[in-house]
Jmol script that loads the backbone (N, CA, C; Angstrom):
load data "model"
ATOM      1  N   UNK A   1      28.940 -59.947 -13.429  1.00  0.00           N
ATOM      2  CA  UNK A   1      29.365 -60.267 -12.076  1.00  0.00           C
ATOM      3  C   UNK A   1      30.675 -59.540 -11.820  1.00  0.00           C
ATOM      4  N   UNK A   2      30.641 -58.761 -10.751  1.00  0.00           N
ATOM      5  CA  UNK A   2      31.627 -58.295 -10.523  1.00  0.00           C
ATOM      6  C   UNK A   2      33.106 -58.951  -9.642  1.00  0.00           C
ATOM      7  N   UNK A   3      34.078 -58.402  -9.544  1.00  0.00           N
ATOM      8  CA  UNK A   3      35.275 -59.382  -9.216  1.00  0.00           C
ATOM      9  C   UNK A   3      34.955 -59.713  -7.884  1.00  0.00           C
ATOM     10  N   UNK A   4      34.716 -58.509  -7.067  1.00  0.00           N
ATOM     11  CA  UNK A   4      34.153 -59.145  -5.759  1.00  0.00           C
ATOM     12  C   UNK A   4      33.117 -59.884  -5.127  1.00  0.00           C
ATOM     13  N   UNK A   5      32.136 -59.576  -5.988  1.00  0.00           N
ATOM     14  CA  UNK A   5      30.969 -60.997  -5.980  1.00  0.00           C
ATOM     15  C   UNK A   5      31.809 -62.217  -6.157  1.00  0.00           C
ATOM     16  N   UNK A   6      32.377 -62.322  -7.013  1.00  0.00           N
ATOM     17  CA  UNK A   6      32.906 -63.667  -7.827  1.00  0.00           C
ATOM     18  C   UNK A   6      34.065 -63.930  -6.727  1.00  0.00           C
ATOM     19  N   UNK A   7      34.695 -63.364  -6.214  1.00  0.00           N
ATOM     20  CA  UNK A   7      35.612 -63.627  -5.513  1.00  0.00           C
ATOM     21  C   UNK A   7      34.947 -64.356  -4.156  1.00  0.00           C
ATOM     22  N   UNK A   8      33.738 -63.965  -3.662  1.00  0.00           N
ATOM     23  CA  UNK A   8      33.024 -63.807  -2.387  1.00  0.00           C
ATOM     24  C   UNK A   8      32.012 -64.958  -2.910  1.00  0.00           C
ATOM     25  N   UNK A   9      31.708 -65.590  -3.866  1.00  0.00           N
ATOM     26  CA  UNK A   9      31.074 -66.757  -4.190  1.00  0.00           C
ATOM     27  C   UNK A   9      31.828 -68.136  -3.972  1.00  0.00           C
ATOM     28  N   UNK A  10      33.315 -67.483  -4.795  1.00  0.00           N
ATOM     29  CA  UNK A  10      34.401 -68.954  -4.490  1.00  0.00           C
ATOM     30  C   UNK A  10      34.983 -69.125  -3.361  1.00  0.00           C
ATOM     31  N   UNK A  11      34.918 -67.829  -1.912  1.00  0.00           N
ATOM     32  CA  UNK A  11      35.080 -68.343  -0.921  1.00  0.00           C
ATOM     33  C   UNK A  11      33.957 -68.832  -0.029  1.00  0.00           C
ATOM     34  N   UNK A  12      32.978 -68.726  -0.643  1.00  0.00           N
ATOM     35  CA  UNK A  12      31.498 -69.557  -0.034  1.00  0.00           C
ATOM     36  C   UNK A  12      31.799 -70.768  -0.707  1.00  0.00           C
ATOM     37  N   UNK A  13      32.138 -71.302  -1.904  1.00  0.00           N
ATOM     38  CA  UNK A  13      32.214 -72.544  -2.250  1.00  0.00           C
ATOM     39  C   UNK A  13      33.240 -73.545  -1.546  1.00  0.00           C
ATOM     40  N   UNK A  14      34.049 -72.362  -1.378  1.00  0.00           N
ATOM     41  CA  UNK A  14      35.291 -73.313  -0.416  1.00  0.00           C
ATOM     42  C   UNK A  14      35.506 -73.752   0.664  1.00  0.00           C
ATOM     43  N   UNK A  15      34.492 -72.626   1.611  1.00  0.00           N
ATOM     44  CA  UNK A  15      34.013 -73.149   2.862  1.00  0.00           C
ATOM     45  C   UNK A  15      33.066 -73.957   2.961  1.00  0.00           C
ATOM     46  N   UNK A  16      31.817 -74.179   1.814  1.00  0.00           N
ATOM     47  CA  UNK A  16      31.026 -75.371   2.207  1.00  0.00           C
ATOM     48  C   UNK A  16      31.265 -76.654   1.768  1.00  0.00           C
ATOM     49  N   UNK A  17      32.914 -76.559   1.317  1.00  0.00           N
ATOM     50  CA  UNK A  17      33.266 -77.963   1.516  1.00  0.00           C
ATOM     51  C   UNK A  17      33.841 -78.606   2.809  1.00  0.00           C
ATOM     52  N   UNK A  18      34.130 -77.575   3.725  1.00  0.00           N
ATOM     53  CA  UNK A  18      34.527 -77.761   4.971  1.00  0.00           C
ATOM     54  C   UNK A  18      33.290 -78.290   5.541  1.00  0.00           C
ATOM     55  N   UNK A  19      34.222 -79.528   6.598  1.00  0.00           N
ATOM     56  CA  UNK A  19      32.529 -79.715   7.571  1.00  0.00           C
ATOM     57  C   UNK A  19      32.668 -78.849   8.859  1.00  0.00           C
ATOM     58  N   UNK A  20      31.755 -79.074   9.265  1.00  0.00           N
ATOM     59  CA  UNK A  20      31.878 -78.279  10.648  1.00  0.00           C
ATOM     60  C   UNK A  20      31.856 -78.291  12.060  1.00  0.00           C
ATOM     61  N   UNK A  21      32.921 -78.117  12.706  1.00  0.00           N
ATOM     62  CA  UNK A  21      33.086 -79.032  13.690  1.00  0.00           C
ATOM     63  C   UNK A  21      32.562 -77.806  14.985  1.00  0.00           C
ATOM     64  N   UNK A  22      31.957 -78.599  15.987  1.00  0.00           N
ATOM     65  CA  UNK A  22      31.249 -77.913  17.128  1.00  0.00           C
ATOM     66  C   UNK A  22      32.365 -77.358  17.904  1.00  0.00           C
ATOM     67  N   UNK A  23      33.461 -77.716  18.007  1.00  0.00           N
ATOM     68  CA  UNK A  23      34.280 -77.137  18.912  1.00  0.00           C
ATOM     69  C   UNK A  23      34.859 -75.607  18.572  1.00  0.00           C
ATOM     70  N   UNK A  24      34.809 -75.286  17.088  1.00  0.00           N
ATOM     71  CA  UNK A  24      34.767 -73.948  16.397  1.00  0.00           C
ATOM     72  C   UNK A  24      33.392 -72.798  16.687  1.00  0.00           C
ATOM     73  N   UNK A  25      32.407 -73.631  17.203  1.00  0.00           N
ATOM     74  CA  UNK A  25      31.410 -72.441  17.560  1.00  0.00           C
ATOM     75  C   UNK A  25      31.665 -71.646  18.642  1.00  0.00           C
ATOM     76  N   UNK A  26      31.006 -70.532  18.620  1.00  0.00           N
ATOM     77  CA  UNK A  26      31.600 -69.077  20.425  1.00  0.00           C
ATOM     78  C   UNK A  26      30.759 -69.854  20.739  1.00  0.00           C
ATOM     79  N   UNK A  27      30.583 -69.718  22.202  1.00  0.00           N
ATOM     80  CA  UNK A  27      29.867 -69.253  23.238  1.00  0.00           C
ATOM     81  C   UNK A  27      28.950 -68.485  23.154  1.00  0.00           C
ATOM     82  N   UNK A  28      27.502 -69.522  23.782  1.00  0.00           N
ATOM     83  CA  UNK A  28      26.304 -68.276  23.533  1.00  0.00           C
ATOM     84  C   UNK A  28      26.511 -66.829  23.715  1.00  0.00           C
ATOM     85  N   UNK A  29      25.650 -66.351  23.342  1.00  0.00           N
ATOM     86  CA  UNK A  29      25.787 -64.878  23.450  1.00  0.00           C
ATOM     87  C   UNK A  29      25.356 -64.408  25.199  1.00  0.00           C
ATOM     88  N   UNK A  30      24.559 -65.021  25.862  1.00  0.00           N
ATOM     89  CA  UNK A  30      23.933 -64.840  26.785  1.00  0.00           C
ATOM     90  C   UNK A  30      25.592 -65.591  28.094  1.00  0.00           C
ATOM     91  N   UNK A  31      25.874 -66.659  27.590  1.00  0.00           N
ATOM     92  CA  UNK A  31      27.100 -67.285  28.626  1.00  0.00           C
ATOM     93  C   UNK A  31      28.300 -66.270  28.314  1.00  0.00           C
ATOM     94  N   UNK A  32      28.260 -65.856  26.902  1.00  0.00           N
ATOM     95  CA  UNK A  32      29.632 -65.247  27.158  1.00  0.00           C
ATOM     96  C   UNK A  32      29.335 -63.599  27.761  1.00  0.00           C
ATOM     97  N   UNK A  33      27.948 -62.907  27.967  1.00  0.00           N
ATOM     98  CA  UNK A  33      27.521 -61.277  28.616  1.00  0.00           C
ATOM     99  C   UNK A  33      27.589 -62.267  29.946  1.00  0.00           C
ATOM    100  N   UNK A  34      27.606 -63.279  30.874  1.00  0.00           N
ATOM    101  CA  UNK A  34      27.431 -64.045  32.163  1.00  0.00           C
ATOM    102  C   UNK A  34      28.750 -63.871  32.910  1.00  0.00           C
ATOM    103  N   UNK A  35      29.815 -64.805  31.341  1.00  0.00           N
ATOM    104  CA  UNK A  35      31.374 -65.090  31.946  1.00  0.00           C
ATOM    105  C   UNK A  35      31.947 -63.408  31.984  1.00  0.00           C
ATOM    106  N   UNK A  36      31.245 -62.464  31.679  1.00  0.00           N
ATOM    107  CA  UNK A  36      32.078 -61.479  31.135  1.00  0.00           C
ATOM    108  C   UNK A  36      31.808 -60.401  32.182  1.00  0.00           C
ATOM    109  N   UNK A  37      30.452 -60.507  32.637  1.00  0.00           N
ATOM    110  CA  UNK A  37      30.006 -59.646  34.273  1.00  0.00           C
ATOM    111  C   UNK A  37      30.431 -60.415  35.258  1.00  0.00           C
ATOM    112  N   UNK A  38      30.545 -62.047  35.415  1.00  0.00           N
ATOM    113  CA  UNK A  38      31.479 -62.189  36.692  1.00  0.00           C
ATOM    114  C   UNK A  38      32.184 -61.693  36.659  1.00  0.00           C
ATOM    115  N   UNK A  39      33.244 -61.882  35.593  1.00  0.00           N
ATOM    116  CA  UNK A  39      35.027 -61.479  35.531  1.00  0.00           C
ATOM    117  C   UNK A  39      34.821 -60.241  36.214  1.00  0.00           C
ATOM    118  N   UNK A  40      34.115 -59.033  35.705  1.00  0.00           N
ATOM    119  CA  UNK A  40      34.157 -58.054  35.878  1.00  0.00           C
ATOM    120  C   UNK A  40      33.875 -57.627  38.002  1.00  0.00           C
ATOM    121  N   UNK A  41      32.724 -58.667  38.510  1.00  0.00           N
ATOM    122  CA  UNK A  41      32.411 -57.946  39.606  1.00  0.00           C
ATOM    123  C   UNK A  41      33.438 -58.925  40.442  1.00  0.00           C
ATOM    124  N   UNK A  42      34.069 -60.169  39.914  1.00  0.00           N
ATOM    125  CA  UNK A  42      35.126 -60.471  40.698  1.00  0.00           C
ATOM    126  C   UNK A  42      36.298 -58.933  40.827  1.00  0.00           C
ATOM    127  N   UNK A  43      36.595 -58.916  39.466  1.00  0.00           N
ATOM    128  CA  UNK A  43      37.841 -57.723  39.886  1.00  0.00           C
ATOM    129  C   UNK A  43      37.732 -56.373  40.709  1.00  0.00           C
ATOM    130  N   UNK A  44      36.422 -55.973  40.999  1.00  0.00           N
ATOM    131  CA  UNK A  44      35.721 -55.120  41.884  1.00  0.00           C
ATOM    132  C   UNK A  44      35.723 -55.385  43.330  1.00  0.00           C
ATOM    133  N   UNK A  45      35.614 -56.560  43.190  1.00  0.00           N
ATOM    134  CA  UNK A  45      35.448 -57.306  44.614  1.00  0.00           C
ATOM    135  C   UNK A  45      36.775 -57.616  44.956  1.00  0.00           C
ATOM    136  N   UNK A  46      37.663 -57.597  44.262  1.00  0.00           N
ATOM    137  CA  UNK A  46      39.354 -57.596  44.662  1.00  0.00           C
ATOM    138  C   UNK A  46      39.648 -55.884  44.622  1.00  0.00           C
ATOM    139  N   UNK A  47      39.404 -55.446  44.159  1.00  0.00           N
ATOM    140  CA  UNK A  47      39.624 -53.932  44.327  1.00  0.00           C
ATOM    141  C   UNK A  47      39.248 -53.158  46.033  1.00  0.00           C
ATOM    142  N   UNK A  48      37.491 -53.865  45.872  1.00  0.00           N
ATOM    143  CA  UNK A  48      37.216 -53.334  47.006  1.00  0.00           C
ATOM    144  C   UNK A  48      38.058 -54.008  48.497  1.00  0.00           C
ATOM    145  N   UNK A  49      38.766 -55.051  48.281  1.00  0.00           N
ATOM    146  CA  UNK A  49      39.082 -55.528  49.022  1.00  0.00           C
ATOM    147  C   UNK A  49      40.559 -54.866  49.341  1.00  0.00           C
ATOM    148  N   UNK A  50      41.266 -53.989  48.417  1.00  0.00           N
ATOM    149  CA  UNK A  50      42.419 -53.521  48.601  1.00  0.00           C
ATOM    150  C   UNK A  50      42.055 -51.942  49.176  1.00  0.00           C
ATOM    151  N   UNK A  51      40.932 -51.764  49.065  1.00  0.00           N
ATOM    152  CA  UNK A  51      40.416 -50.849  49.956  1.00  0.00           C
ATOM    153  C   UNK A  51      40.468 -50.993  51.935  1.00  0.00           C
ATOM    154  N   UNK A  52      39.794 -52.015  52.078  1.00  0.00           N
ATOM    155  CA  UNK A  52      39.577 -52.835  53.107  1.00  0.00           C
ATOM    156  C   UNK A  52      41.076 -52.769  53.686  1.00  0.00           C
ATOM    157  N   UNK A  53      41.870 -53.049  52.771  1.00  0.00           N
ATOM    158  CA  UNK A  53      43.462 -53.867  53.208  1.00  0.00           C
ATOM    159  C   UNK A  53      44.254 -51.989  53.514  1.00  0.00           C
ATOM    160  N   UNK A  54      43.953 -51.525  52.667  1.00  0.00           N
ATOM    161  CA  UNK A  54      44.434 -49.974  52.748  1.00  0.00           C
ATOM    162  C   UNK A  54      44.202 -49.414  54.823  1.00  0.00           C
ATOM    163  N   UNK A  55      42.871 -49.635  54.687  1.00  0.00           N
ATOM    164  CA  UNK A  55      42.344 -49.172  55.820  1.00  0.00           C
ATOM    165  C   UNK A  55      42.903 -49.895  57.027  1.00  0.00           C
ATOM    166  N   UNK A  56      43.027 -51.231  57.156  1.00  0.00           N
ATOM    167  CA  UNK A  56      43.835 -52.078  57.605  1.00  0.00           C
ATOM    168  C   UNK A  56      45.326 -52.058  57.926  1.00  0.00           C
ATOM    169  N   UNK A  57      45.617 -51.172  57.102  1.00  0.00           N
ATOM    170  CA  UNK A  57      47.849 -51.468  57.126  1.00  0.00           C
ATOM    171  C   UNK A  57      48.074 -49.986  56.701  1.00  0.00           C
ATOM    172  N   UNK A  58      47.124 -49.167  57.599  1.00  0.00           N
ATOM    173  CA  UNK A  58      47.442 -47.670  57.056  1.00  0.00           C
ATOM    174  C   UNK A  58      48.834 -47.303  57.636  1.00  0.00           C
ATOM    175  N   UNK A  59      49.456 -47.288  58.031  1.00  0.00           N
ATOM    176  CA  UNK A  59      50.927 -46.807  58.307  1.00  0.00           C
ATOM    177  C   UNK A  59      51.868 -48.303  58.330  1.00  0.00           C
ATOM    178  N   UNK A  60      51.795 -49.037  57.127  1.00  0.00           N
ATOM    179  CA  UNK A  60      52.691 -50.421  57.253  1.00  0.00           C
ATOM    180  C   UNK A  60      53.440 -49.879  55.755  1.00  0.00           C
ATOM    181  N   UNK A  61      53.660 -49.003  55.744  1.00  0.00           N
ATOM    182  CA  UNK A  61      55.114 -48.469  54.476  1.00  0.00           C
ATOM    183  C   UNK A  61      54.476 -49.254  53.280  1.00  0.00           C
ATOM    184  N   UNK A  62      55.190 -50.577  52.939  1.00  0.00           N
ATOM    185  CA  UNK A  62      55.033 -50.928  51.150  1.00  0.00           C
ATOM    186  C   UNK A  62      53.613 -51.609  51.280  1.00  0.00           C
ATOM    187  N   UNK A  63      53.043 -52.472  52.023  1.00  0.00           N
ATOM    188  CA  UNK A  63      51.698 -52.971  52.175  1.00  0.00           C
ATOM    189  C   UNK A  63      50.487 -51.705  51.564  1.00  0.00           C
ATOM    190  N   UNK A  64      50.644 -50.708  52.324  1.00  0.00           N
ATOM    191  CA  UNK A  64      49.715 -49.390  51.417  1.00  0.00           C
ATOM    192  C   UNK A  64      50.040 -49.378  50.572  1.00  0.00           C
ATOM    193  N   UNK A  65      51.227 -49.230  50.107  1.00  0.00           N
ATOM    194  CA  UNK A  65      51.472 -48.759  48.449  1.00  0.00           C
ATOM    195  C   UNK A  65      50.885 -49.712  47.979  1.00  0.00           C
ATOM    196  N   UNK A  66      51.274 -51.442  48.220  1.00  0.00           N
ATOM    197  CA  UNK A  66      50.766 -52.275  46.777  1.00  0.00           C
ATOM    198  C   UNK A  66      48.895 -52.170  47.221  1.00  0.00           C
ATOM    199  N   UNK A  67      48.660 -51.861  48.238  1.00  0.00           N
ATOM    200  CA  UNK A  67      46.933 -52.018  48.193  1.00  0.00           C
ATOM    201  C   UNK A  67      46.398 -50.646  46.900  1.00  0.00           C
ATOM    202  N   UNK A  68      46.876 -49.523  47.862  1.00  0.00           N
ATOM    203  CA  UNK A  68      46.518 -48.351  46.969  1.00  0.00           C
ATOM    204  C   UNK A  68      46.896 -48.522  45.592  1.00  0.00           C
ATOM    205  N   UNK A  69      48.117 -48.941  45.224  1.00  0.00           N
ATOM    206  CA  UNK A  69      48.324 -49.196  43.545  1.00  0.00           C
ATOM    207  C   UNK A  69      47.005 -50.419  43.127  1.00  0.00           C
ATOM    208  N   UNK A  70      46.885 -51.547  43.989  1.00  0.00           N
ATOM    209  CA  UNK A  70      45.464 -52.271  43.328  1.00  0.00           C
ATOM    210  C   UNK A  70      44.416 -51.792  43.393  1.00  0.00           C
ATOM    211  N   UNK A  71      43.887 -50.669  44.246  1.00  0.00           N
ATOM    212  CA  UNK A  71      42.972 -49.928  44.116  1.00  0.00           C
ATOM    213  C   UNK A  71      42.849 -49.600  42.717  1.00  0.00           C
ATOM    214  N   UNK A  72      43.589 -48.385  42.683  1.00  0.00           N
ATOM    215  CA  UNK A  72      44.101 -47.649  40.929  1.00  0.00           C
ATOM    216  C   UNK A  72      44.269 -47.913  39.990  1.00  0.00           C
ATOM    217  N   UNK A  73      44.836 -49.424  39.785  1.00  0.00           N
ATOM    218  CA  UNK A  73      44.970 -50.265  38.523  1.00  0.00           C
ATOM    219  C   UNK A  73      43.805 -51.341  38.080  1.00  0.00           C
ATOM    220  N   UNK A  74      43.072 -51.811  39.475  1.00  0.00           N
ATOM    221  CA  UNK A  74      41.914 -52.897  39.030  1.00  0.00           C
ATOM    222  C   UNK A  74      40.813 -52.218  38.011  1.00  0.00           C
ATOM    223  N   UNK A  75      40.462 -51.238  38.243  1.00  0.00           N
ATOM    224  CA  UNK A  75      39.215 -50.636  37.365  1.00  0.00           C
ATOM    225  C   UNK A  75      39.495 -51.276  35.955  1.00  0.00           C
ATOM    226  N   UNK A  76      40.999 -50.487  35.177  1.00  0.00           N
ATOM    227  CA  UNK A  76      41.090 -50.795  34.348  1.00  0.00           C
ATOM    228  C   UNK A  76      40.889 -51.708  33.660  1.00  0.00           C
ATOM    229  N   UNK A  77      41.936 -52.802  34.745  1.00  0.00           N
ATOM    230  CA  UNK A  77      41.758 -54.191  34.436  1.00  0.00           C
ATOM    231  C   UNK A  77      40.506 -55.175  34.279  1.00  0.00           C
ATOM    232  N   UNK A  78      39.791 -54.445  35.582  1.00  0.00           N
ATOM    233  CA  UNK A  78      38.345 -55.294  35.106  1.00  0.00           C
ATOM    234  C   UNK A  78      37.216 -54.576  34.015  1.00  0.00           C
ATOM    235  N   UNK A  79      37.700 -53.367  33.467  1.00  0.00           N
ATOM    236  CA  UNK A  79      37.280 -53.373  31.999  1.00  0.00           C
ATOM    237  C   UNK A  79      37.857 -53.619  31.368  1.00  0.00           C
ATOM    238  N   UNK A  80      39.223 -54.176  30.833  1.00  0.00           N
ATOM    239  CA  UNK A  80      39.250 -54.893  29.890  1.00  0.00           C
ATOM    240  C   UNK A  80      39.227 -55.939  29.999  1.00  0.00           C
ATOM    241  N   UNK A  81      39.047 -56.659  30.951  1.00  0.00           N
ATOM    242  CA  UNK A  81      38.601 -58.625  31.033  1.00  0.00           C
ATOM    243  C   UNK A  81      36.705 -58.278  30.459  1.00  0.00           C
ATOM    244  N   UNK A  82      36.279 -57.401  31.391  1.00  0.00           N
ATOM    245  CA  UNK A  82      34.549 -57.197  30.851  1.00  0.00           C
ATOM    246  C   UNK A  82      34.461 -57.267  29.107  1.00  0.00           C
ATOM    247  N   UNK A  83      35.440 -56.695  28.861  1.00  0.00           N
ATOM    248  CA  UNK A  83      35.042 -56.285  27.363  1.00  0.00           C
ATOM    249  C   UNK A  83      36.215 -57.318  26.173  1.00  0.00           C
ATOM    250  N   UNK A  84      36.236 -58.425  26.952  1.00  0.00           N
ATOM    251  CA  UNK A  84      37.034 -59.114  25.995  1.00  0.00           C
ATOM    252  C   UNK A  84      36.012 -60.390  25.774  1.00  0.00           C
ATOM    253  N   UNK A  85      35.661 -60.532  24.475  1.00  0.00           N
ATOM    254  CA  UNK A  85      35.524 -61.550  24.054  1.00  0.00           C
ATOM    255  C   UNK A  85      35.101 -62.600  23.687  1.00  0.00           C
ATOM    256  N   UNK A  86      34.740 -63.557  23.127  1.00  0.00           N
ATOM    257  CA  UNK A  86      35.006 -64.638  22.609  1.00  0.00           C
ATOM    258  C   UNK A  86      35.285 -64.806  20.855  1.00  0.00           C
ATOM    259  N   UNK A  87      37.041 -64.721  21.061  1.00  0.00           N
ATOM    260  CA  UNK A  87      36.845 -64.722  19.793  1.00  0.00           C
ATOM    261  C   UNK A  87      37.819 -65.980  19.150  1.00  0.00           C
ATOM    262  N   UNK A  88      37.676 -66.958  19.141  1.00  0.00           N
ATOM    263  CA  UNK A  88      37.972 -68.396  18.528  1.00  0.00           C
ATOM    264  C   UNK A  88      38.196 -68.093  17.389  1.00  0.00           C
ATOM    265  N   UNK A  89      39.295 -68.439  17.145  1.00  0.00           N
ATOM    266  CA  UNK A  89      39.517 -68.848  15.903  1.00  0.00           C
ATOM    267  C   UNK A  89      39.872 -70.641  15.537  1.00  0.00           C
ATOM    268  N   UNK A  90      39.528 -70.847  13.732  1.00  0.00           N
ATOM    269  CA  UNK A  90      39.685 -72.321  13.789  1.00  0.00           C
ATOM    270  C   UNK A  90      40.520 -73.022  14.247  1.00  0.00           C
ATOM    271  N   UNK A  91      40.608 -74.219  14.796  1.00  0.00           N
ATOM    272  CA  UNK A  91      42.174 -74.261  15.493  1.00  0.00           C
ATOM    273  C   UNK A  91      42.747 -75.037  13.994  1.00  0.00           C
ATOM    274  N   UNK A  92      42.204 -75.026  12.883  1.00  0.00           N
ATOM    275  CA  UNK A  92      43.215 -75.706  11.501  1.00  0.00           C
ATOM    276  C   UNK A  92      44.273 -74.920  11.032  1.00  0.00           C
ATOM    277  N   UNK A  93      43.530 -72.904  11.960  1.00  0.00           N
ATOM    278  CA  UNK A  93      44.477 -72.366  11.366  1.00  0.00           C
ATOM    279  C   UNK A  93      45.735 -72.337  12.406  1.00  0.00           C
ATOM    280  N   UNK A  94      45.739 -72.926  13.784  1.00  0.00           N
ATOM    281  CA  UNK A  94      46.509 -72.578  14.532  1.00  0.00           C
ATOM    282  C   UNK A  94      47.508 -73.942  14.424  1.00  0.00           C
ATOM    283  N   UNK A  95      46.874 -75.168  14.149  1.00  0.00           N
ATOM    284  CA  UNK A  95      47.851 -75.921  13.720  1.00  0.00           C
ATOM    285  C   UNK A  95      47.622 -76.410  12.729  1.00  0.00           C
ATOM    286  N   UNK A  96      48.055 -76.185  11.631  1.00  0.00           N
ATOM    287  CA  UNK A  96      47.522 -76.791   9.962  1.00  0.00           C
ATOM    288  C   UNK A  96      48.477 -78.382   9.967  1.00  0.00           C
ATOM    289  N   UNK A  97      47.745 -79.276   9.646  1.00  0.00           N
ATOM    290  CA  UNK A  97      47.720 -80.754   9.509  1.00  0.00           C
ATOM    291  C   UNK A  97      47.475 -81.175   8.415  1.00  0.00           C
ATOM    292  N   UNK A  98      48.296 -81.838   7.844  1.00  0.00           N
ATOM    293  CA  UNK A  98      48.586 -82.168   6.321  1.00  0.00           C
ATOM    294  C   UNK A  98      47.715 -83.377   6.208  1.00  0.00           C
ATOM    295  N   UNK A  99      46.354 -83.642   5.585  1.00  0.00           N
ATOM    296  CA  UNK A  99      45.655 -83.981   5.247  1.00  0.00           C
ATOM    297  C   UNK A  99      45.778 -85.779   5.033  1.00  0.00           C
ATOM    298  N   UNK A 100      46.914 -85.573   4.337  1.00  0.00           N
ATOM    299  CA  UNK A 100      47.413 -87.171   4.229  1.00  0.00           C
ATOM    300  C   UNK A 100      48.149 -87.814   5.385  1.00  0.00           C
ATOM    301  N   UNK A 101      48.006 -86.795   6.586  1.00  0.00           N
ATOM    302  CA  UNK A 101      48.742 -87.999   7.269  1.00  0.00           C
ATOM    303  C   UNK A 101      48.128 -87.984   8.195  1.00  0.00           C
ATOM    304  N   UNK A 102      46.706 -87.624   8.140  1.00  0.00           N
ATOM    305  CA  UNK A 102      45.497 -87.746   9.022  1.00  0.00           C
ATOM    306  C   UNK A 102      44.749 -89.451   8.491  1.00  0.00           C
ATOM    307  N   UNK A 103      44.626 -90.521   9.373  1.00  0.00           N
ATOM    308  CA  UNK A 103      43.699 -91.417   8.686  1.00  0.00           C
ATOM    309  C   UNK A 103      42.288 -91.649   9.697  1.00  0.00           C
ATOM    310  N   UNK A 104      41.080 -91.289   8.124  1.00  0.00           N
ATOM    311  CA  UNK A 104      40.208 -91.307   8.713  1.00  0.00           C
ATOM    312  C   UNK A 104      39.101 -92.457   8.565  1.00  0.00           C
ATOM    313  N   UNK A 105      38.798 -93.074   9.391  1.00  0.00           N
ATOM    314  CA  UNK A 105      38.076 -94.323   9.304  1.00  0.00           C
ATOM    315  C   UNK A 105      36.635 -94.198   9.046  1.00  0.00           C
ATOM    316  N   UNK A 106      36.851 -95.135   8.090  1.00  0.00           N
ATOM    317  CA  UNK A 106      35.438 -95.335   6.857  1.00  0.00           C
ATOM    318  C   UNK A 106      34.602 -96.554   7.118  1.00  0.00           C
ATOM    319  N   UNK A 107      33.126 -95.972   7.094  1.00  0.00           N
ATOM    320  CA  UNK A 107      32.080 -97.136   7.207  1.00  0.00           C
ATOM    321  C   UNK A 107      32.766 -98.353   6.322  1.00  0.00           C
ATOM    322  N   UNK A 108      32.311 -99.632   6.723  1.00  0.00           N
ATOM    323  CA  UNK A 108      31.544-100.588   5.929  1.00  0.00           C
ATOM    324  C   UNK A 108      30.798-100.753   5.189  1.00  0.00           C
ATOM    325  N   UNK A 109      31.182-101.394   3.762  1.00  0.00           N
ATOM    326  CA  UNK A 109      29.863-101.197   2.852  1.00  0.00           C
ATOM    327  C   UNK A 109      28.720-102.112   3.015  1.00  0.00           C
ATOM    328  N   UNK A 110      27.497-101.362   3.389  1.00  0.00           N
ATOM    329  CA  UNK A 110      26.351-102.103   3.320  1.00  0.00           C
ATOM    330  C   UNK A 110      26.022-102.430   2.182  1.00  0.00           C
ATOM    331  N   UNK A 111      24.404-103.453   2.791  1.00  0.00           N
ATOM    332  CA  UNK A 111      24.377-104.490   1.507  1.00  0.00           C
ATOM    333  C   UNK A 111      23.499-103.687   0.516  1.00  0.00           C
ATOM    334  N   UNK A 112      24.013-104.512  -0.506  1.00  0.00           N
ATOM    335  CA  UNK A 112      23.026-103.522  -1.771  1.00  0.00           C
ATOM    336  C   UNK A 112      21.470-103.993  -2.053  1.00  0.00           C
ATOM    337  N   UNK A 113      20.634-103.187  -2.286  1.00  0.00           N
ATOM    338  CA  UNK A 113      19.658-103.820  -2.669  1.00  0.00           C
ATOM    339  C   UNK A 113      18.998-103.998  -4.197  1.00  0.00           C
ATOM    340  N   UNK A 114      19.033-105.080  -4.915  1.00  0.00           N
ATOM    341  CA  UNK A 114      18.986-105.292  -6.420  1.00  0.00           C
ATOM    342  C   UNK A 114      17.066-104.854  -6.879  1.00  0.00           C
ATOM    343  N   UNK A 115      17.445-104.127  -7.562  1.00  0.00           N
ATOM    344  CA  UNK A 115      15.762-103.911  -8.422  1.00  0.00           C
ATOM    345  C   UNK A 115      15.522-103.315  -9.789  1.00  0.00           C
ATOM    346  N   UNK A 116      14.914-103.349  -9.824  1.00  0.00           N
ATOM    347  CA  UNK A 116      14.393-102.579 -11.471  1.00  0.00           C
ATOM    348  C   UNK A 116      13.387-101.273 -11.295  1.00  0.00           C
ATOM    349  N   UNK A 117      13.697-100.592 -12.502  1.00  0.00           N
ATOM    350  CA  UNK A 117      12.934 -99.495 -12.592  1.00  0.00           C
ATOM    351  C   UNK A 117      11.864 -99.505 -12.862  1.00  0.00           C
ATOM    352  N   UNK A 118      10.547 -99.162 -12.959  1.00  0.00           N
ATOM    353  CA  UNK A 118       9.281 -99.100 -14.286  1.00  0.00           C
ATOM    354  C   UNK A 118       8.753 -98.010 -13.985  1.00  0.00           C
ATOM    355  N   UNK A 119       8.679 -97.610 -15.157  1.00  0.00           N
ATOM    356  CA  UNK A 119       8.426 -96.433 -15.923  1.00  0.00           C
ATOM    357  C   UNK A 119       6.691 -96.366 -16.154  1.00  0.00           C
ATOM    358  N   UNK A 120       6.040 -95.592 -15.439  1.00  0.00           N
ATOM    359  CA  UNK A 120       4.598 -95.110 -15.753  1.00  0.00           C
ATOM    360  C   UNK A 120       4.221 -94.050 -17.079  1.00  0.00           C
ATOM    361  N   UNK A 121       4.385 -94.870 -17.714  1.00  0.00           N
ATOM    362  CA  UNK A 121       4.271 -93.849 -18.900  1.00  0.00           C
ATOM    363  C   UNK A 121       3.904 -94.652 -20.326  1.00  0.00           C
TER     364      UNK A 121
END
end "model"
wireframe off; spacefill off
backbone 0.3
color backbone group
């Protein structure tokens, strides 16, 4: 066995002592390509709208400039909102919580039931 197998076994052992909590899973794959083309045709639709506003306030001095600068800068922006994401990380690592001063509440012991074995043999 090599060191990195062996290394890559004891961090599989260490994570399946972790349980696993639902709030650590992404976002489907299908909701997060959904959230990720709105974002995108919202910022288009604010772009095109500084178009609109351009055409609108064509000789109003700084009003053109900030439309035409949102013209020029949204593209960008709405590719990188398109192309960001979901990437969660655990939140144990974002706030680590000392184990003992977590208390976690434990069943009741149910009742036992008394019997004997027998052996077919």
């Amino acid at each position: 066995m090599t060191t990195e197998s062996s290394a890559r076994s004891t961090a599989d052992a260490a994570s399946a002592d972790e349980p696993v909590v639902i709030t650590d899973a992404r976002m489907a794959q299908s909701d997060d390509i959904d959230m990720r083309q709105r974002r995108y045709v919202i910022t288009m639709v604010v772009r095109t709208l500084c178009f609109v506003w351009m055409y609108l306030v064509r000789s109003q001095g700084i009003w053109l400039w900030v439309a035409m600068a949102g013209a020029a800068v949204l593209p960008g922006v709405a590719v990188v909102l398109a192309n960001a994401r979901d990437n969660r990380t655990h939140p144990q690592d974002l706030n680590p919580v000392d184990e003992a001063e977590v208390s976690v509440p434990m069943l009741a012991p149910g009742p036992v039931i008394r019997g004997t074995v027998v052996n077919d043999g």
